[in-house]
Biopython code that builds the backbone (N, CA, C, O; Angstrom):
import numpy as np
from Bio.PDB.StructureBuilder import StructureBuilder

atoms = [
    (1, "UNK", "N", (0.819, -1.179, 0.000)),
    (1, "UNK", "CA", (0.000, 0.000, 0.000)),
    (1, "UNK", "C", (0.872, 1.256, 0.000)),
    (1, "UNK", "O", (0.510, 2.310, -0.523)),
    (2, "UNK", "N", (1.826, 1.113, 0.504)),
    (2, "UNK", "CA", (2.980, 2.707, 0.404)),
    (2, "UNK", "C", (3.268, 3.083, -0.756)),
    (2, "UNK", "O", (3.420, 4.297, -0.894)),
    (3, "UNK", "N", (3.444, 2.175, -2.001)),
    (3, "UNK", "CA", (3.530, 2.468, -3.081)),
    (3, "UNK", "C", (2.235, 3.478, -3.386)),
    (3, "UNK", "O", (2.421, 4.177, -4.382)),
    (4, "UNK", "N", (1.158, 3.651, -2.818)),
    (4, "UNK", "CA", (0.087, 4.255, -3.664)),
    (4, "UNK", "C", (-0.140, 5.623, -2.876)),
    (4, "UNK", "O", (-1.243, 6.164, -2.812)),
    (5, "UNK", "N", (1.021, 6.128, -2.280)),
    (5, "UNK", "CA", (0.480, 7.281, -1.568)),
    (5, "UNK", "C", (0.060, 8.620, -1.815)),
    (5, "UNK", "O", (-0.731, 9.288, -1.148)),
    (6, "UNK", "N", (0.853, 9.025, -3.137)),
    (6, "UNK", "CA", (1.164, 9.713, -3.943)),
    (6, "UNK", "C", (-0.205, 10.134, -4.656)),
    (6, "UNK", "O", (-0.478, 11.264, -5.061)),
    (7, "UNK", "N", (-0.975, 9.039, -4.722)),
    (7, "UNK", "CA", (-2.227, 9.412, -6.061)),
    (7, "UNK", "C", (-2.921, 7.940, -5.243)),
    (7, "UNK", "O", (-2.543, 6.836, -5.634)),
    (8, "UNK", "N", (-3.969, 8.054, -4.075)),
    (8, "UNK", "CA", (-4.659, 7.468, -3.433)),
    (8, "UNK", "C", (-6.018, 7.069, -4.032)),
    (8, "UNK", "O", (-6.761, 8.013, -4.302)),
    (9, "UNK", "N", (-6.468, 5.829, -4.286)),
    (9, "UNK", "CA", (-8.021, 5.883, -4.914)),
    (9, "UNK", "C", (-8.601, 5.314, -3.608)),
    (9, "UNK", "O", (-7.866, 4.847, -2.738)),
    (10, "UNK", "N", (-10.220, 5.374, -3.470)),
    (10, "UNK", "CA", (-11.114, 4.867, -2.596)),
    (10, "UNK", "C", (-11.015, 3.240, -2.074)),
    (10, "UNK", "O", (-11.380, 2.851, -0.964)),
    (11, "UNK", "N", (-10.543, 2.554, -2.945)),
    (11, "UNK", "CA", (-9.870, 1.127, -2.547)),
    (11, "UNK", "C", (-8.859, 1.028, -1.631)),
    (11, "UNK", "O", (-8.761, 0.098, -0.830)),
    (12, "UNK", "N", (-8.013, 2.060, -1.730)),
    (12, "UNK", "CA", (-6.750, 2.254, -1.196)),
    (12, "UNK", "C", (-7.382, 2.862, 0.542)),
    (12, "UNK", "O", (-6.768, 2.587, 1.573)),
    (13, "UNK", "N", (-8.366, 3.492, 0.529)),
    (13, "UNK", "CA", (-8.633, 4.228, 1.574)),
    (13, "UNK", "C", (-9.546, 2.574, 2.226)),
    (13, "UNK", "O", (-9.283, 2.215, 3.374)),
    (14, "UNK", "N", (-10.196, 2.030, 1.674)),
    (14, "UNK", "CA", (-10.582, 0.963, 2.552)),
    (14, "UNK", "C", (-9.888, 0.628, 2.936)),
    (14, "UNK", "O", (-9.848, 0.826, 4.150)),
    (15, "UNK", "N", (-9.209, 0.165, 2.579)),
    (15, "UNK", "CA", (-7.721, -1.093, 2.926)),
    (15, "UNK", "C", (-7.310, -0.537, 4.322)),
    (15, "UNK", "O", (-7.135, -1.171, 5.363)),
    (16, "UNK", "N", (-7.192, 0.851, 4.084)),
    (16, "UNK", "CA", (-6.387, 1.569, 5.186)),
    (16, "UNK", "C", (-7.250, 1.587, 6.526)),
    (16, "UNK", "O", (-6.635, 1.469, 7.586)),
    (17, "UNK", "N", (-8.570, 1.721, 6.544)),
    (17, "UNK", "CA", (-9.472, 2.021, 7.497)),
    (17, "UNK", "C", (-9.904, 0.312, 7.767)),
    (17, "UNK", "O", (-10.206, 0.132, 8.947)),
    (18, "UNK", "N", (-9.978, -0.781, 7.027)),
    (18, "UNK", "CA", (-10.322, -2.026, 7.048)),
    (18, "UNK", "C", (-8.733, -2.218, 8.181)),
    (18, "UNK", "O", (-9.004, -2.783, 9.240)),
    (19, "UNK", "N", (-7.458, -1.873, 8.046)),
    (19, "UNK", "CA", (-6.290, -2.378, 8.610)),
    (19, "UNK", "C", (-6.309, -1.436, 9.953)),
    (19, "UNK", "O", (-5.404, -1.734, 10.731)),
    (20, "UNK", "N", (-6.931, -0.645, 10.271)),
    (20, "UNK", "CA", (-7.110, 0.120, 11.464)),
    (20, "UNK", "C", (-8.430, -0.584, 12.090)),
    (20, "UNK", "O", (-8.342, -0.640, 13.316)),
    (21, "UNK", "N", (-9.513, -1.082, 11.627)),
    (21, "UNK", "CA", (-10.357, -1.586, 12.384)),
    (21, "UNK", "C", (-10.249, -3.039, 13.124)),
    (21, "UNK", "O", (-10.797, -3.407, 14.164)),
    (22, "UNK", "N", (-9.177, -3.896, 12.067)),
    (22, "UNK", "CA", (-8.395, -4.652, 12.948)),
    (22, "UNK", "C", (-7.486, -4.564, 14.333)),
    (22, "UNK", "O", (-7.521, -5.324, 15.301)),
    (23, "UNK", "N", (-6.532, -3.209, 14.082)),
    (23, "UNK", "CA", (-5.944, -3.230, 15.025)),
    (23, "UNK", "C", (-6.704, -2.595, 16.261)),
    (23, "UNK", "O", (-6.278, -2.659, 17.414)),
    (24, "UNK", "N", (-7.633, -2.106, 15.961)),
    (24, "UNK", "CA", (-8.961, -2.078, 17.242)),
    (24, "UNK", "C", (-9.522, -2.991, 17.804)),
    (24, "UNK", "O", (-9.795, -3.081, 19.001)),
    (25, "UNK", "N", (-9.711, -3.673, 17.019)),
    (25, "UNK", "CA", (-10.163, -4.915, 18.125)),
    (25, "UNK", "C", (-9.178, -6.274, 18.749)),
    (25, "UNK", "O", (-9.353, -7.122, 19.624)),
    (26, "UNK", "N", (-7.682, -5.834, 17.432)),
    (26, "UNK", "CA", (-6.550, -6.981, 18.241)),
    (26, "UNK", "C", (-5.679, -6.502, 19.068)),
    (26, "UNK", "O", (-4.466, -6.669, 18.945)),
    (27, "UNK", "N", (-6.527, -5.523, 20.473)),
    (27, "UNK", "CA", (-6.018, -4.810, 21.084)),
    (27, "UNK", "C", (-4.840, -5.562, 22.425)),
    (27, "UNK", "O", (-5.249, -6.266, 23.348)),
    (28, "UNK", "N", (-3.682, -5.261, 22.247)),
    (28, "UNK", "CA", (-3.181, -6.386, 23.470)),
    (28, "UNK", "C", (-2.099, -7.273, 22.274)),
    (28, "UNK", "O", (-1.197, -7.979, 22.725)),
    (29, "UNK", "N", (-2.280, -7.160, 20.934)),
    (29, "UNK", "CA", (-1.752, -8.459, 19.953)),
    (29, "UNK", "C", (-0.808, -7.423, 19.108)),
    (29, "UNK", "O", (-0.105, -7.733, 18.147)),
    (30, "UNK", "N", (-0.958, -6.089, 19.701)),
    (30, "UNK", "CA", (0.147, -6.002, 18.321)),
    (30, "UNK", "C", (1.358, -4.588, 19.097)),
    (30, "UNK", "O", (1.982, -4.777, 20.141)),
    (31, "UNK", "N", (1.409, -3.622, 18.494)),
    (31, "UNK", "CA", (2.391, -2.601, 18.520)),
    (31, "UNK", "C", (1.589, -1.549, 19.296)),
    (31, "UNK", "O", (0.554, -1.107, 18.796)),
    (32, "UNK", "N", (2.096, -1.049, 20.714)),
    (32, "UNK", "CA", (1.112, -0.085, 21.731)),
    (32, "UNK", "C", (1.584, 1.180, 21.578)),
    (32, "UNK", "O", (2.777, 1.344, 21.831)),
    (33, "UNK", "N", (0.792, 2.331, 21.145)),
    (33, "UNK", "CA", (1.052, 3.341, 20.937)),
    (33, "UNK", "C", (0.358, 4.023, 21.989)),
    (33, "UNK", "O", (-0.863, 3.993, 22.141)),
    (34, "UNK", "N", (1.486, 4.870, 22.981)),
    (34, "UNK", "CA", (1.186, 5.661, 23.965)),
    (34, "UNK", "C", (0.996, 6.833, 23.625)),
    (34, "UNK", "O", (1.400, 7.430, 22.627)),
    (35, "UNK", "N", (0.015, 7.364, 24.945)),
    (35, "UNK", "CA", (0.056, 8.893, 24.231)),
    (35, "UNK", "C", (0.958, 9.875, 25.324)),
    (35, "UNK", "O", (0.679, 10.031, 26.513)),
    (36, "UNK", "N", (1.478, 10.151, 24.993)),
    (36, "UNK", "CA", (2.361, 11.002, 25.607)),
    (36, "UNK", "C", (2.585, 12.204, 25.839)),
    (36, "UNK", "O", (3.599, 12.864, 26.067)),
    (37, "UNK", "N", (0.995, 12.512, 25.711)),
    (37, "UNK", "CA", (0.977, 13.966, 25.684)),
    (37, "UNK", "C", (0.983, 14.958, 24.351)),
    (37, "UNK", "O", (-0.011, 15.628, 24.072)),
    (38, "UNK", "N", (2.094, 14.986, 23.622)),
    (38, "UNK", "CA", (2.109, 15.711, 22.586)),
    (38, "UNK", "C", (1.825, 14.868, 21.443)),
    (38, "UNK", "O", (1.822, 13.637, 21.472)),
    (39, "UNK", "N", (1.479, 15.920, 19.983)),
    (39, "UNK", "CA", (1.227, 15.246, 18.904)),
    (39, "UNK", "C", (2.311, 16.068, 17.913)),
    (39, "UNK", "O", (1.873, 16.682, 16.940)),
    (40, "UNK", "N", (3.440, 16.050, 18.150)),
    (40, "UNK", "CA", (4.486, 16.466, 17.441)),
    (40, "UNK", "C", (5.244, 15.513, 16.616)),
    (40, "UNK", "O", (5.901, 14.601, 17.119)),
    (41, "UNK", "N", (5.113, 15.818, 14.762)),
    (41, "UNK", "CA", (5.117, 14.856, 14.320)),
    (41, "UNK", "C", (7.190, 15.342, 13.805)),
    (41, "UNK", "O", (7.606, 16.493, 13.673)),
    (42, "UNK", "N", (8.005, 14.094, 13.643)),
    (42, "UNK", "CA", (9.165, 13.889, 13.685)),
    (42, "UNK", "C", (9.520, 13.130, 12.903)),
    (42, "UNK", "O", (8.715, 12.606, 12.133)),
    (43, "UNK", "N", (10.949, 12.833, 12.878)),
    (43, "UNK", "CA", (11.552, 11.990, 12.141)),
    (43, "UNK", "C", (13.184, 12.289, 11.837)),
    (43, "UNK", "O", (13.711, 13.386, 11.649)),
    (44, "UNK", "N", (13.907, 10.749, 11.853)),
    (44, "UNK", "CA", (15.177, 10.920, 11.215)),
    (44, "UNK", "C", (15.504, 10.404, 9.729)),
    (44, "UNK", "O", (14.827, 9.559, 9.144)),
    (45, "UNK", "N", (16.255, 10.823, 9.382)),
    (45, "UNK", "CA", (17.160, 10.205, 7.975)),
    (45, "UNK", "C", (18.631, 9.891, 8.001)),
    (45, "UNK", "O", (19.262, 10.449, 8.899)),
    (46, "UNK", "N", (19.112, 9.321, 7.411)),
    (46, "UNK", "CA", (20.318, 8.678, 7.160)),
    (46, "UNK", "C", (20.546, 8.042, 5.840)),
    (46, "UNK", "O", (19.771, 7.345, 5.184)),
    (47, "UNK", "N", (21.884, 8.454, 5.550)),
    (47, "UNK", "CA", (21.992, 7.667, 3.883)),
    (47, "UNK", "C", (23.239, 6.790, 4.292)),
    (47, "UNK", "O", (23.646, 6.550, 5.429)),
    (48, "UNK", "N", (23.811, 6.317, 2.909)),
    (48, "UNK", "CA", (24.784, 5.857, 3.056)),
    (48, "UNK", "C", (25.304, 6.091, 1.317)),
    (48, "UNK", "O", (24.601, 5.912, 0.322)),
    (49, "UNK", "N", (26.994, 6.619, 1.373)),
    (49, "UNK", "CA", (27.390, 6.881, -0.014)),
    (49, "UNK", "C", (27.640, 5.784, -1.034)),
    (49, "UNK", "O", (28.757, 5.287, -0.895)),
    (50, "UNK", "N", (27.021, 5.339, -1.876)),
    (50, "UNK", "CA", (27.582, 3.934, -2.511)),
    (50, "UNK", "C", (27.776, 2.760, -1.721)),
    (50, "UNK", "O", (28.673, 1.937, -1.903)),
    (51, "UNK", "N", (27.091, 2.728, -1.033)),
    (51, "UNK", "CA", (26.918, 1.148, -0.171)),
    (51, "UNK", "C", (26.953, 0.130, -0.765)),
    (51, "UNK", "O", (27.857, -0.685, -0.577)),
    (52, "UNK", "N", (26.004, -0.053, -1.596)),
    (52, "UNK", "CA", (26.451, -1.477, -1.928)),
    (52, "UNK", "C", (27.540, -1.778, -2.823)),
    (52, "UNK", "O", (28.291, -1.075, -3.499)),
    (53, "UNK", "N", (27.402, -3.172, -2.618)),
    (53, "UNK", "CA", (28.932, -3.476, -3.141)),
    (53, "UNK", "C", (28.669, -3.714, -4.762)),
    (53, "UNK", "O", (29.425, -3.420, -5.688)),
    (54, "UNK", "N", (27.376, -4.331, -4.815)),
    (54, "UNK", "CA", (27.005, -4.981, -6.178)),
    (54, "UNK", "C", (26.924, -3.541, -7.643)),
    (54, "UNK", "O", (27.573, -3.670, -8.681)),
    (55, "UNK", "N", (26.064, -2.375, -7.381)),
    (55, "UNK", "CA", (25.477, -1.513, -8.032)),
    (55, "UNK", "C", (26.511, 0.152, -7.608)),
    (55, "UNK", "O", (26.548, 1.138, -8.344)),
    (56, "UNK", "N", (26.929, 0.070, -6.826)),
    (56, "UNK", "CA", (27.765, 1.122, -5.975)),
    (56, "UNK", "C", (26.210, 1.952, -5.562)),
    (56, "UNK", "O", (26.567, 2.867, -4.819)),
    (57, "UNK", "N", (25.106, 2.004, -5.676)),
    (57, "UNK", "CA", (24.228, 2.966, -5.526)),
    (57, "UNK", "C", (24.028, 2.972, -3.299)),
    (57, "UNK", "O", (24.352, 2.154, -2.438)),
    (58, "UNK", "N", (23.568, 3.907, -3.267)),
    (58, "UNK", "CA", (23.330, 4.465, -2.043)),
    (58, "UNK", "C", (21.746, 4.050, -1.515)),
    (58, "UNK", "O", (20.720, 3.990, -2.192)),
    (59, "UNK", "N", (21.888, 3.855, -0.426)),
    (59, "UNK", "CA", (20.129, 3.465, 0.254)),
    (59, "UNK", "C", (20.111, 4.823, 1.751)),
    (59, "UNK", "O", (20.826, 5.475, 2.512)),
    (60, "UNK", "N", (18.885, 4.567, 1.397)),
    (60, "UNK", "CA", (17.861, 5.867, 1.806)),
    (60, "UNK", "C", (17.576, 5.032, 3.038)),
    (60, "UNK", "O", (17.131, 3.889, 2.939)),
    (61, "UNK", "N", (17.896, 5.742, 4.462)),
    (61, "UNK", "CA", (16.898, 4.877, 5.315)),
    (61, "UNK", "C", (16.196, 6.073, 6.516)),
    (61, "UNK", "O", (17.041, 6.507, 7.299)),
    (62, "UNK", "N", (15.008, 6.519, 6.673)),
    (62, "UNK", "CA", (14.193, 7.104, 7.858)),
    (62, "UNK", "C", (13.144, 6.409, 8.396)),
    (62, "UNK", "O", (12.495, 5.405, 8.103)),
    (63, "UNK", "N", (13.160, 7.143, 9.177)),
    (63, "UNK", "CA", (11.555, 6.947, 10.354)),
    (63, "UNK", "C", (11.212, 7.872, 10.542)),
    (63, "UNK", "O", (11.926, 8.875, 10.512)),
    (64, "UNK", "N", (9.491, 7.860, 10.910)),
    (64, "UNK", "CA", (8.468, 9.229, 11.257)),
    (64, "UNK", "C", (8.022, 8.586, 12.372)),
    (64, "UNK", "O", (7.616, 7.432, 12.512)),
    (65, "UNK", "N", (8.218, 9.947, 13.549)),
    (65, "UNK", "CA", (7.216, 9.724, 14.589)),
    (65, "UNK", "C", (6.224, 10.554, 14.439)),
    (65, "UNK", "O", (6.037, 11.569, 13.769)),
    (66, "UNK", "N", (5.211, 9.518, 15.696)),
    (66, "UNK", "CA", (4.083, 11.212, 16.047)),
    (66, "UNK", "C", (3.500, 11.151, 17.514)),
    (66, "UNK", "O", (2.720, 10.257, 17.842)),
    (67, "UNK", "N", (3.774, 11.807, 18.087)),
    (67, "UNK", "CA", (3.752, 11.571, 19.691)),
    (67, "UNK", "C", (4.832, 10.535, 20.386)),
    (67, "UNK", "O", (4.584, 9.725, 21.280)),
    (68, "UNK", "N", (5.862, 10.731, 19.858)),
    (68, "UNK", "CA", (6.891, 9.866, 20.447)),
    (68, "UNK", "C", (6.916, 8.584, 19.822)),
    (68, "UNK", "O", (7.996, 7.999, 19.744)),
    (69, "UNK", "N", (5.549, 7.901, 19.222)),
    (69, "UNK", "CA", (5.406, 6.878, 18.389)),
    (69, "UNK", "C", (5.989, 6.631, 17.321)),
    (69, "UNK", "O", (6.058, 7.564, 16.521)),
    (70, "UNK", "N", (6.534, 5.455, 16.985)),
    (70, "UNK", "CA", (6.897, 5.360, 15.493)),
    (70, "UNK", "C", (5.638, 5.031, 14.104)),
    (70, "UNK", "O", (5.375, 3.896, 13.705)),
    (71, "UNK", "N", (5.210, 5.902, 13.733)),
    (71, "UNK", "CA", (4.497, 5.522, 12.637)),
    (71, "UNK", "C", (4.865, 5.201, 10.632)),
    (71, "UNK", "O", (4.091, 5.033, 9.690)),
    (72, "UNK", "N", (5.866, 5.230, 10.688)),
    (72, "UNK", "CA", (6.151, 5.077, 9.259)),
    (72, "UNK", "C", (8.017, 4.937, 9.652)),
    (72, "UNK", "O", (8.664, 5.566, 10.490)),
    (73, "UNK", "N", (8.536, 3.717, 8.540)),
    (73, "UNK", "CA", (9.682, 3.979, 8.327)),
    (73, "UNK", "C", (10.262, 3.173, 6.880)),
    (73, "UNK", "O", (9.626, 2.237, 6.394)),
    (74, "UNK", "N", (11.236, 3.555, 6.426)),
    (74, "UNK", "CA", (11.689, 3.014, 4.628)),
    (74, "UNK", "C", (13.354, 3.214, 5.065)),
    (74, "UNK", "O", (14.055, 4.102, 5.551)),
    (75, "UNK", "N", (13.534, 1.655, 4.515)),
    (75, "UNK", "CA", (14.966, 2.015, 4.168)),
    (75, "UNK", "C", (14.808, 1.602, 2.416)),
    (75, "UNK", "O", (13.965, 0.811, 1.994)),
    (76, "UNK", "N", (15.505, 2.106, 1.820)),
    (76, "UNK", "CA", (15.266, 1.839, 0.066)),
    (76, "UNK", "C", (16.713, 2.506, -0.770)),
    (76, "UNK", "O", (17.357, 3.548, -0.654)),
    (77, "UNK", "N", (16.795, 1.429, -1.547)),
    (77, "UNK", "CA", (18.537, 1.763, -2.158)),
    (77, "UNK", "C", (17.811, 2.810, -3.590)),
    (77, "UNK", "O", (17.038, 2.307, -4.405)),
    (78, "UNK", "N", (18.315, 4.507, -3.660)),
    (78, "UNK", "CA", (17.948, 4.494, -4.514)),
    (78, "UNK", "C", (18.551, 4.243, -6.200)),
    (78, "UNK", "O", (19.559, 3.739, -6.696)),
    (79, "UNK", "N", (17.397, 4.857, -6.676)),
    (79, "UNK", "CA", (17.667, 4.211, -8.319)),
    (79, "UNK", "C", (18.819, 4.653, -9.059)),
    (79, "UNK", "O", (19.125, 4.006, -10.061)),
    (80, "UNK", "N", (19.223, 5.240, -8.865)),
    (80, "UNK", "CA", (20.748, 6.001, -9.708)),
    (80, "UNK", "C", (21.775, 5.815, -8.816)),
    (80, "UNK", "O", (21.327, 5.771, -7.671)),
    (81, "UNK", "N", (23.043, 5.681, -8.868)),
    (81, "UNK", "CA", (24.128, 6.073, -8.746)),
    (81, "UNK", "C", (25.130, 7.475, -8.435)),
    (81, "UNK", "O", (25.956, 7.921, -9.231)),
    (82, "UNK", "N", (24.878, 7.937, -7.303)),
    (82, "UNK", "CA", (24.881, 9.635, -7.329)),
    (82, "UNK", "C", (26.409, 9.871, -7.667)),
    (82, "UNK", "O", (27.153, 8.927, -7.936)),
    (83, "UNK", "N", (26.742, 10.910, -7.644)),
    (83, "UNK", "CA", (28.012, 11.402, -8.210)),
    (83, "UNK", "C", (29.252, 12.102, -6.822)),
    (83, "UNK", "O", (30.475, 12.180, -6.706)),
    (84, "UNK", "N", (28.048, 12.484, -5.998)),
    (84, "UNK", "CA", (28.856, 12.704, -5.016)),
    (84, "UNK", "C", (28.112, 12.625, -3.204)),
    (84, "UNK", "O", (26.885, 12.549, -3.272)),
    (85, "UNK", "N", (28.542, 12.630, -2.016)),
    (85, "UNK", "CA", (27.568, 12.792, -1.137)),
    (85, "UNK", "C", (26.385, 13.651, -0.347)),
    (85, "UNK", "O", (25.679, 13.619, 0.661)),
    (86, "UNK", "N", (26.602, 14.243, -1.234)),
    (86, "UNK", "CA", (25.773, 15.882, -1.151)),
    (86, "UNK", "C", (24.564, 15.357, -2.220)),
    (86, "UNK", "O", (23.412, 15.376, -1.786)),
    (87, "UNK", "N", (24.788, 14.913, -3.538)),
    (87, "UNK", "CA", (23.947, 14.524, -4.184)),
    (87, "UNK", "C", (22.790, 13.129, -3.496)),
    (87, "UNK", "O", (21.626, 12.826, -3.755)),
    (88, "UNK", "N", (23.661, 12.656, -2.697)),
    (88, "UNK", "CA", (23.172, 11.300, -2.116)),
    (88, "UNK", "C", (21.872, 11.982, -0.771)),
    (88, "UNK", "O", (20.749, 11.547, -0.519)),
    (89, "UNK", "N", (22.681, 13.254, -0.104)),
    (89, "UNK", "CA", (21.848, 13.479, 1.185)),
    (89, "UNK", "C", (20.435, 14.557, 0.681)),
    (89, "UNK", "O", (19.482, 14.881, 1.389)),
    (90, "UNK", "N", (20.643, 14.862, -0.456)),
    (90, "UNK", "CA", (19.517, 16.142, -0.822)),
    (90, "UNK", "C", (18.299, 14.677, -1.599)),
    (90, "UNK", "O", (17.089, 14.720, -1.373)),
    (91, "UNK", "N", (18.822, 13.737, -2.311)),
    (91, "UNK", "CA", (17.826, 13.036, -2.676)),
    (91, "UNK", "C", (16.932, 12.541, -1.213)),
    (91, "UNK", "O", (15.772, 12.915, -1.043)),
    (92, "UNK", "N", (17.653, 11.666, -0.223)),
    (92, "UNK", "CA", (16.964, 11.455, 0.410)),
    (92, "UNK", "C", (16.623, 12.226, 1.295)),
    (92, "UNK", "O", (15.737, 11.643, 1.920)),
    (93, "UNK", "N", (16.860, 13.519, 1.865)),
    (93, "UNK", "CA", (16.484, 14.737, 2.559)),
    (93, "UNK", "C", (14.857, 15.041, 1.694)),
    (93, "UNK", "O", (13.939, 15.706, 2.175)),
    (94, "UNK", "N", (14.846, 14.419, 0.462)),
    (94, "UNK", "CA", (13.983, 14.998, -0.585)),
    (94, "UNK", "C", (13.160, 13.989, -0.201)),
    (94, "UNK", "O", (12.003, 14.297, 0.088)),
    (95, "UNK", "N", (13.484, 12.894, -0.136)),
    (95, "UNK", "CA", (11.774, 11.819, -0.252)),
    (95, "UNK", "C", (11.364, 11.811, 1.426)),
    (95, "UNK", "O", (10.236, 11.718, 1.912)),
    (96, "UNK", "N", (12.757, 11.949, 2.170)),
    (96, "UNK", "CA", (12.096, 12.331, 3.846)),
    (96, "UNK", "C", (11.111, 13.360, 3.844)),
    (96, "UNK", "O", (10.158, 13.081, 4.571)),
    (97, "UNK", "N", (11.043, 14.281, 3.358)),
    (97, "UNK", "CA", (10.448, 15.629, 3.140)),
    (97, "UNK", "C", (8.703, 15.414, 2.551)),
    (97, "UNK", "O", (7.610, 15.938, 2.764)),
    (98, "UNK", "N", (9.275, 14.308, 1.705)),
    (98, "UNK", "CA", (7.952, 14.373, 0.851)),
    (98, "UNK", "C", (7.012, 13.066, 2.042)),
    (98, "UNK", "O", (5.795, 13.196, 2.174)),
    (99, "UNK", "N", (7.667, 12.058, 2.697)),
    (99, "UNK", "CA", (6.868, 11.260, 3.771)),
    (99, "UNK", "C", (6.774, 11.919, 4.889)),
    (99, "UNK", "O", (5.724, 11.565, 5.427)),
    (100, "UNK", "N", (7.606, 13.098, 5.854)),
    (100, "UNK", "CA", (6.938, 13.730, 6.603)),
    (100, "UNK", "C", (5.720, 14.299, 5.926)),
    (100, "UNK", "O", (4.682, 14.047, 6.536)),
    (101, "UNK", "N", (5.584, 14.973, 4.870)),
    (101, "UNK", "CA", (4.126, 15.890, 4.159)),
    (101, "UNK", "C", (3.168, 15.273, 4.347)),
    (101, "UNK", "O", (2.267, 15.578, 5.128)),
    (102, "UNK", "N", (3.236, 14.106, 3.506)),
    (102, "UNK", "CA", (2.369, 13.249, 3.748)),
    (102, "UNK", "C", (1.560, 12.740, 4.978)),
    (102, "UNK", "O", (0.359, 12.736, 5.250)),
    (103, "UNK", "N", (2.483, 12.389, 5.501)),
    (103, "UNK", "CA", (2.031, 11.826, 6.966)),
    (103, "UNK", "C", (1.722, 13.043, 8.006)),
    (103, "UNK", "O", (1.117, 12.801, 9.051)),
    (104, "UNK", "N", (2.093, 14.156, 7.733)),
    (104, "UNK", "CA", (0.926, 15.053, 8.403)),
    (104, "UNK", "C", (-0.422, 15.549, 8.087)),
    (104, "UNK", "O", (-1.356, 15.714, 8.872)),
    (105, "UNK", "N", (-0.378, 15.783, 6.683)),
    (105, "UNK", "CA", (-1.481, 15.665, 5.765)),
    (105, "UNK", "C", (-2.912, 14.465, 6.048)),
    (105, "UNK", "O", (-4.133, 14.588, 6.149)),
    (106, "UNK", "N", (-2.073, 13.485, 6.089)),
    (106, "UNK", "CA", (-2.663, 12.350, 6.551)),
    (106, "UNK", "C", (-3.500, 12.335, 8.293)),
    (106, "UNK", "O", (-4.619, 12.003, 8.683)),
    (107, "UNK", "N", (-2.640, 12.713, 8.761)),
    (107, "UNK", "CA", (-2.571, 13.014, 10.411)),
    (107, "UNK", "C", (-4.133, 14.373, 10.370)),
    (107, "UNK", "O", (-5.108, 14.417, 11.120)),
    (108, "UNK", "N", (-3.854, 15.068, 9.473)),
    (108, "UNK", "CA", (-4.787, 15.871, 9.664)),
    (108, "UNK", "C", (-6.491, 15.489, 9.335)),
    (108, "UNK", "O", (-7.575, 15.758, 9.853)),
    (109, "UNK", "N", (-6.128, 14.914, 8.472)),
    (109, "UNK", "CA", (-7.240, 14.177, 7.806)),
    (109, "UNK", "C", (-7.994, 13.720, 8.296)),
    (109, "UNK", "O", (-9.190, 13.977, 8.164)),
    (110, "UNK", "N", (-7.364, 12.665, 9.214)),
    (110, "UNK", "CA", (-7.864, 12.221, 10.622)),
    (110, "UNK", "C", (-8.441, 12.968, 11.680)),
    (110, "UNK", "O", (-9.200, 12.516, 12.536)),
    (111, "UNK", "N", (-8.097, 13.969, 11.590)),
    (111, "UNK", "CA", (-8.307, 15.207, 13.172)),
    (111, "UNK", "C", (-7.189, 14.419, 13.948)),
    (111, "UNK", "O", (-7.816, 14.349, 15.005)),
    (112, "UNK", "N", (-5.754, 13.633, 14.282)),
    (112, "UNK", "CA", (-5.356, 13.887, 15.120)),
    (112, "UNK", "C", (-4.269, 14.848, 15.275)),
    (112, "UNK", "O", (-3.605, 14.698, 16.301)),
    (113, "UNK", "N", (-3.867, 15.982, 14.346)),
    (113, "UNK", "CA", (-2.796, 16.450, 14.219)),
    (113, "UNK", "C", (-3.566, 18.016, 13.497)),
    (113, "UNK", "O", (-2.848, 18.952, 13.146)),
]
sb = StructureBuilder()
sb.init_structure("model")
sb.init_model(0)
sb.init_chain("A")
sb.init_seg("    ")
for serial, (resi, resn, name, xyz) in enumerate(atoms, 1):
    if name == "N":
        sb.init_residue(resn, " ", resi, " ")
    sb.init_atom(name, np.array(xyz, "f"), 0.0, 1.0, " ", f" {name:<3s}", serial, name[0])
structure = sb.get_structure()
């Protein structure tokens, strides 16, 4: 489903509200999100320059919180080969940017943010 965040259809929004009405009632069975008071939404990033050994390309890895919670995280090698490490930290500074948006956007949507 992360693949479709970008350009969301009404299928996509069941899925999402069908996978939240589960974790309502498999309360006790899965991942406990406290509230901690604030709803301050966060996150880190980290790259790495030409990591792998196979492609030389670089992987993208963050997490988003929101109230101290972890709600979203991607590590993902991206698609090109950058040229230098500045090129490597603005790409993924760039898709961190674009999943914090989202996920407040989202957050709002909801009314909790």
């Amino acid at each position: 489903m992360n693949q479709f965040k970008q350009n969301p259809c009404i299928d996509h929004w069941n899925v999402a509200i069908r996978i939240l009405r589960y974790h309502k009632k498999a309360l006790g069975q899965g991942l406990l999100y406290e509230d901690k008071g604030n709803t301050q939404i966060f996150g880190y990033c980290d790259v790495d320059w030409a990591g792998s050994p196979m492609d030389k390309c670089s992987t993208t890895r963050y997490c988003v919180f929101f109230g101290g919670n972890i709600i979203s995280w991607k590590s993902k090698e991206q698609n090109v080969v950058a040229q230098s490490s500045t090129e490597v930290e603005c790409r993924a500074m760039t898709s961190f940017t674009c999943e914090l948006t989202w996920e407040k956007q989202f957050l709002q949507e909801l009314d909790f943010y």
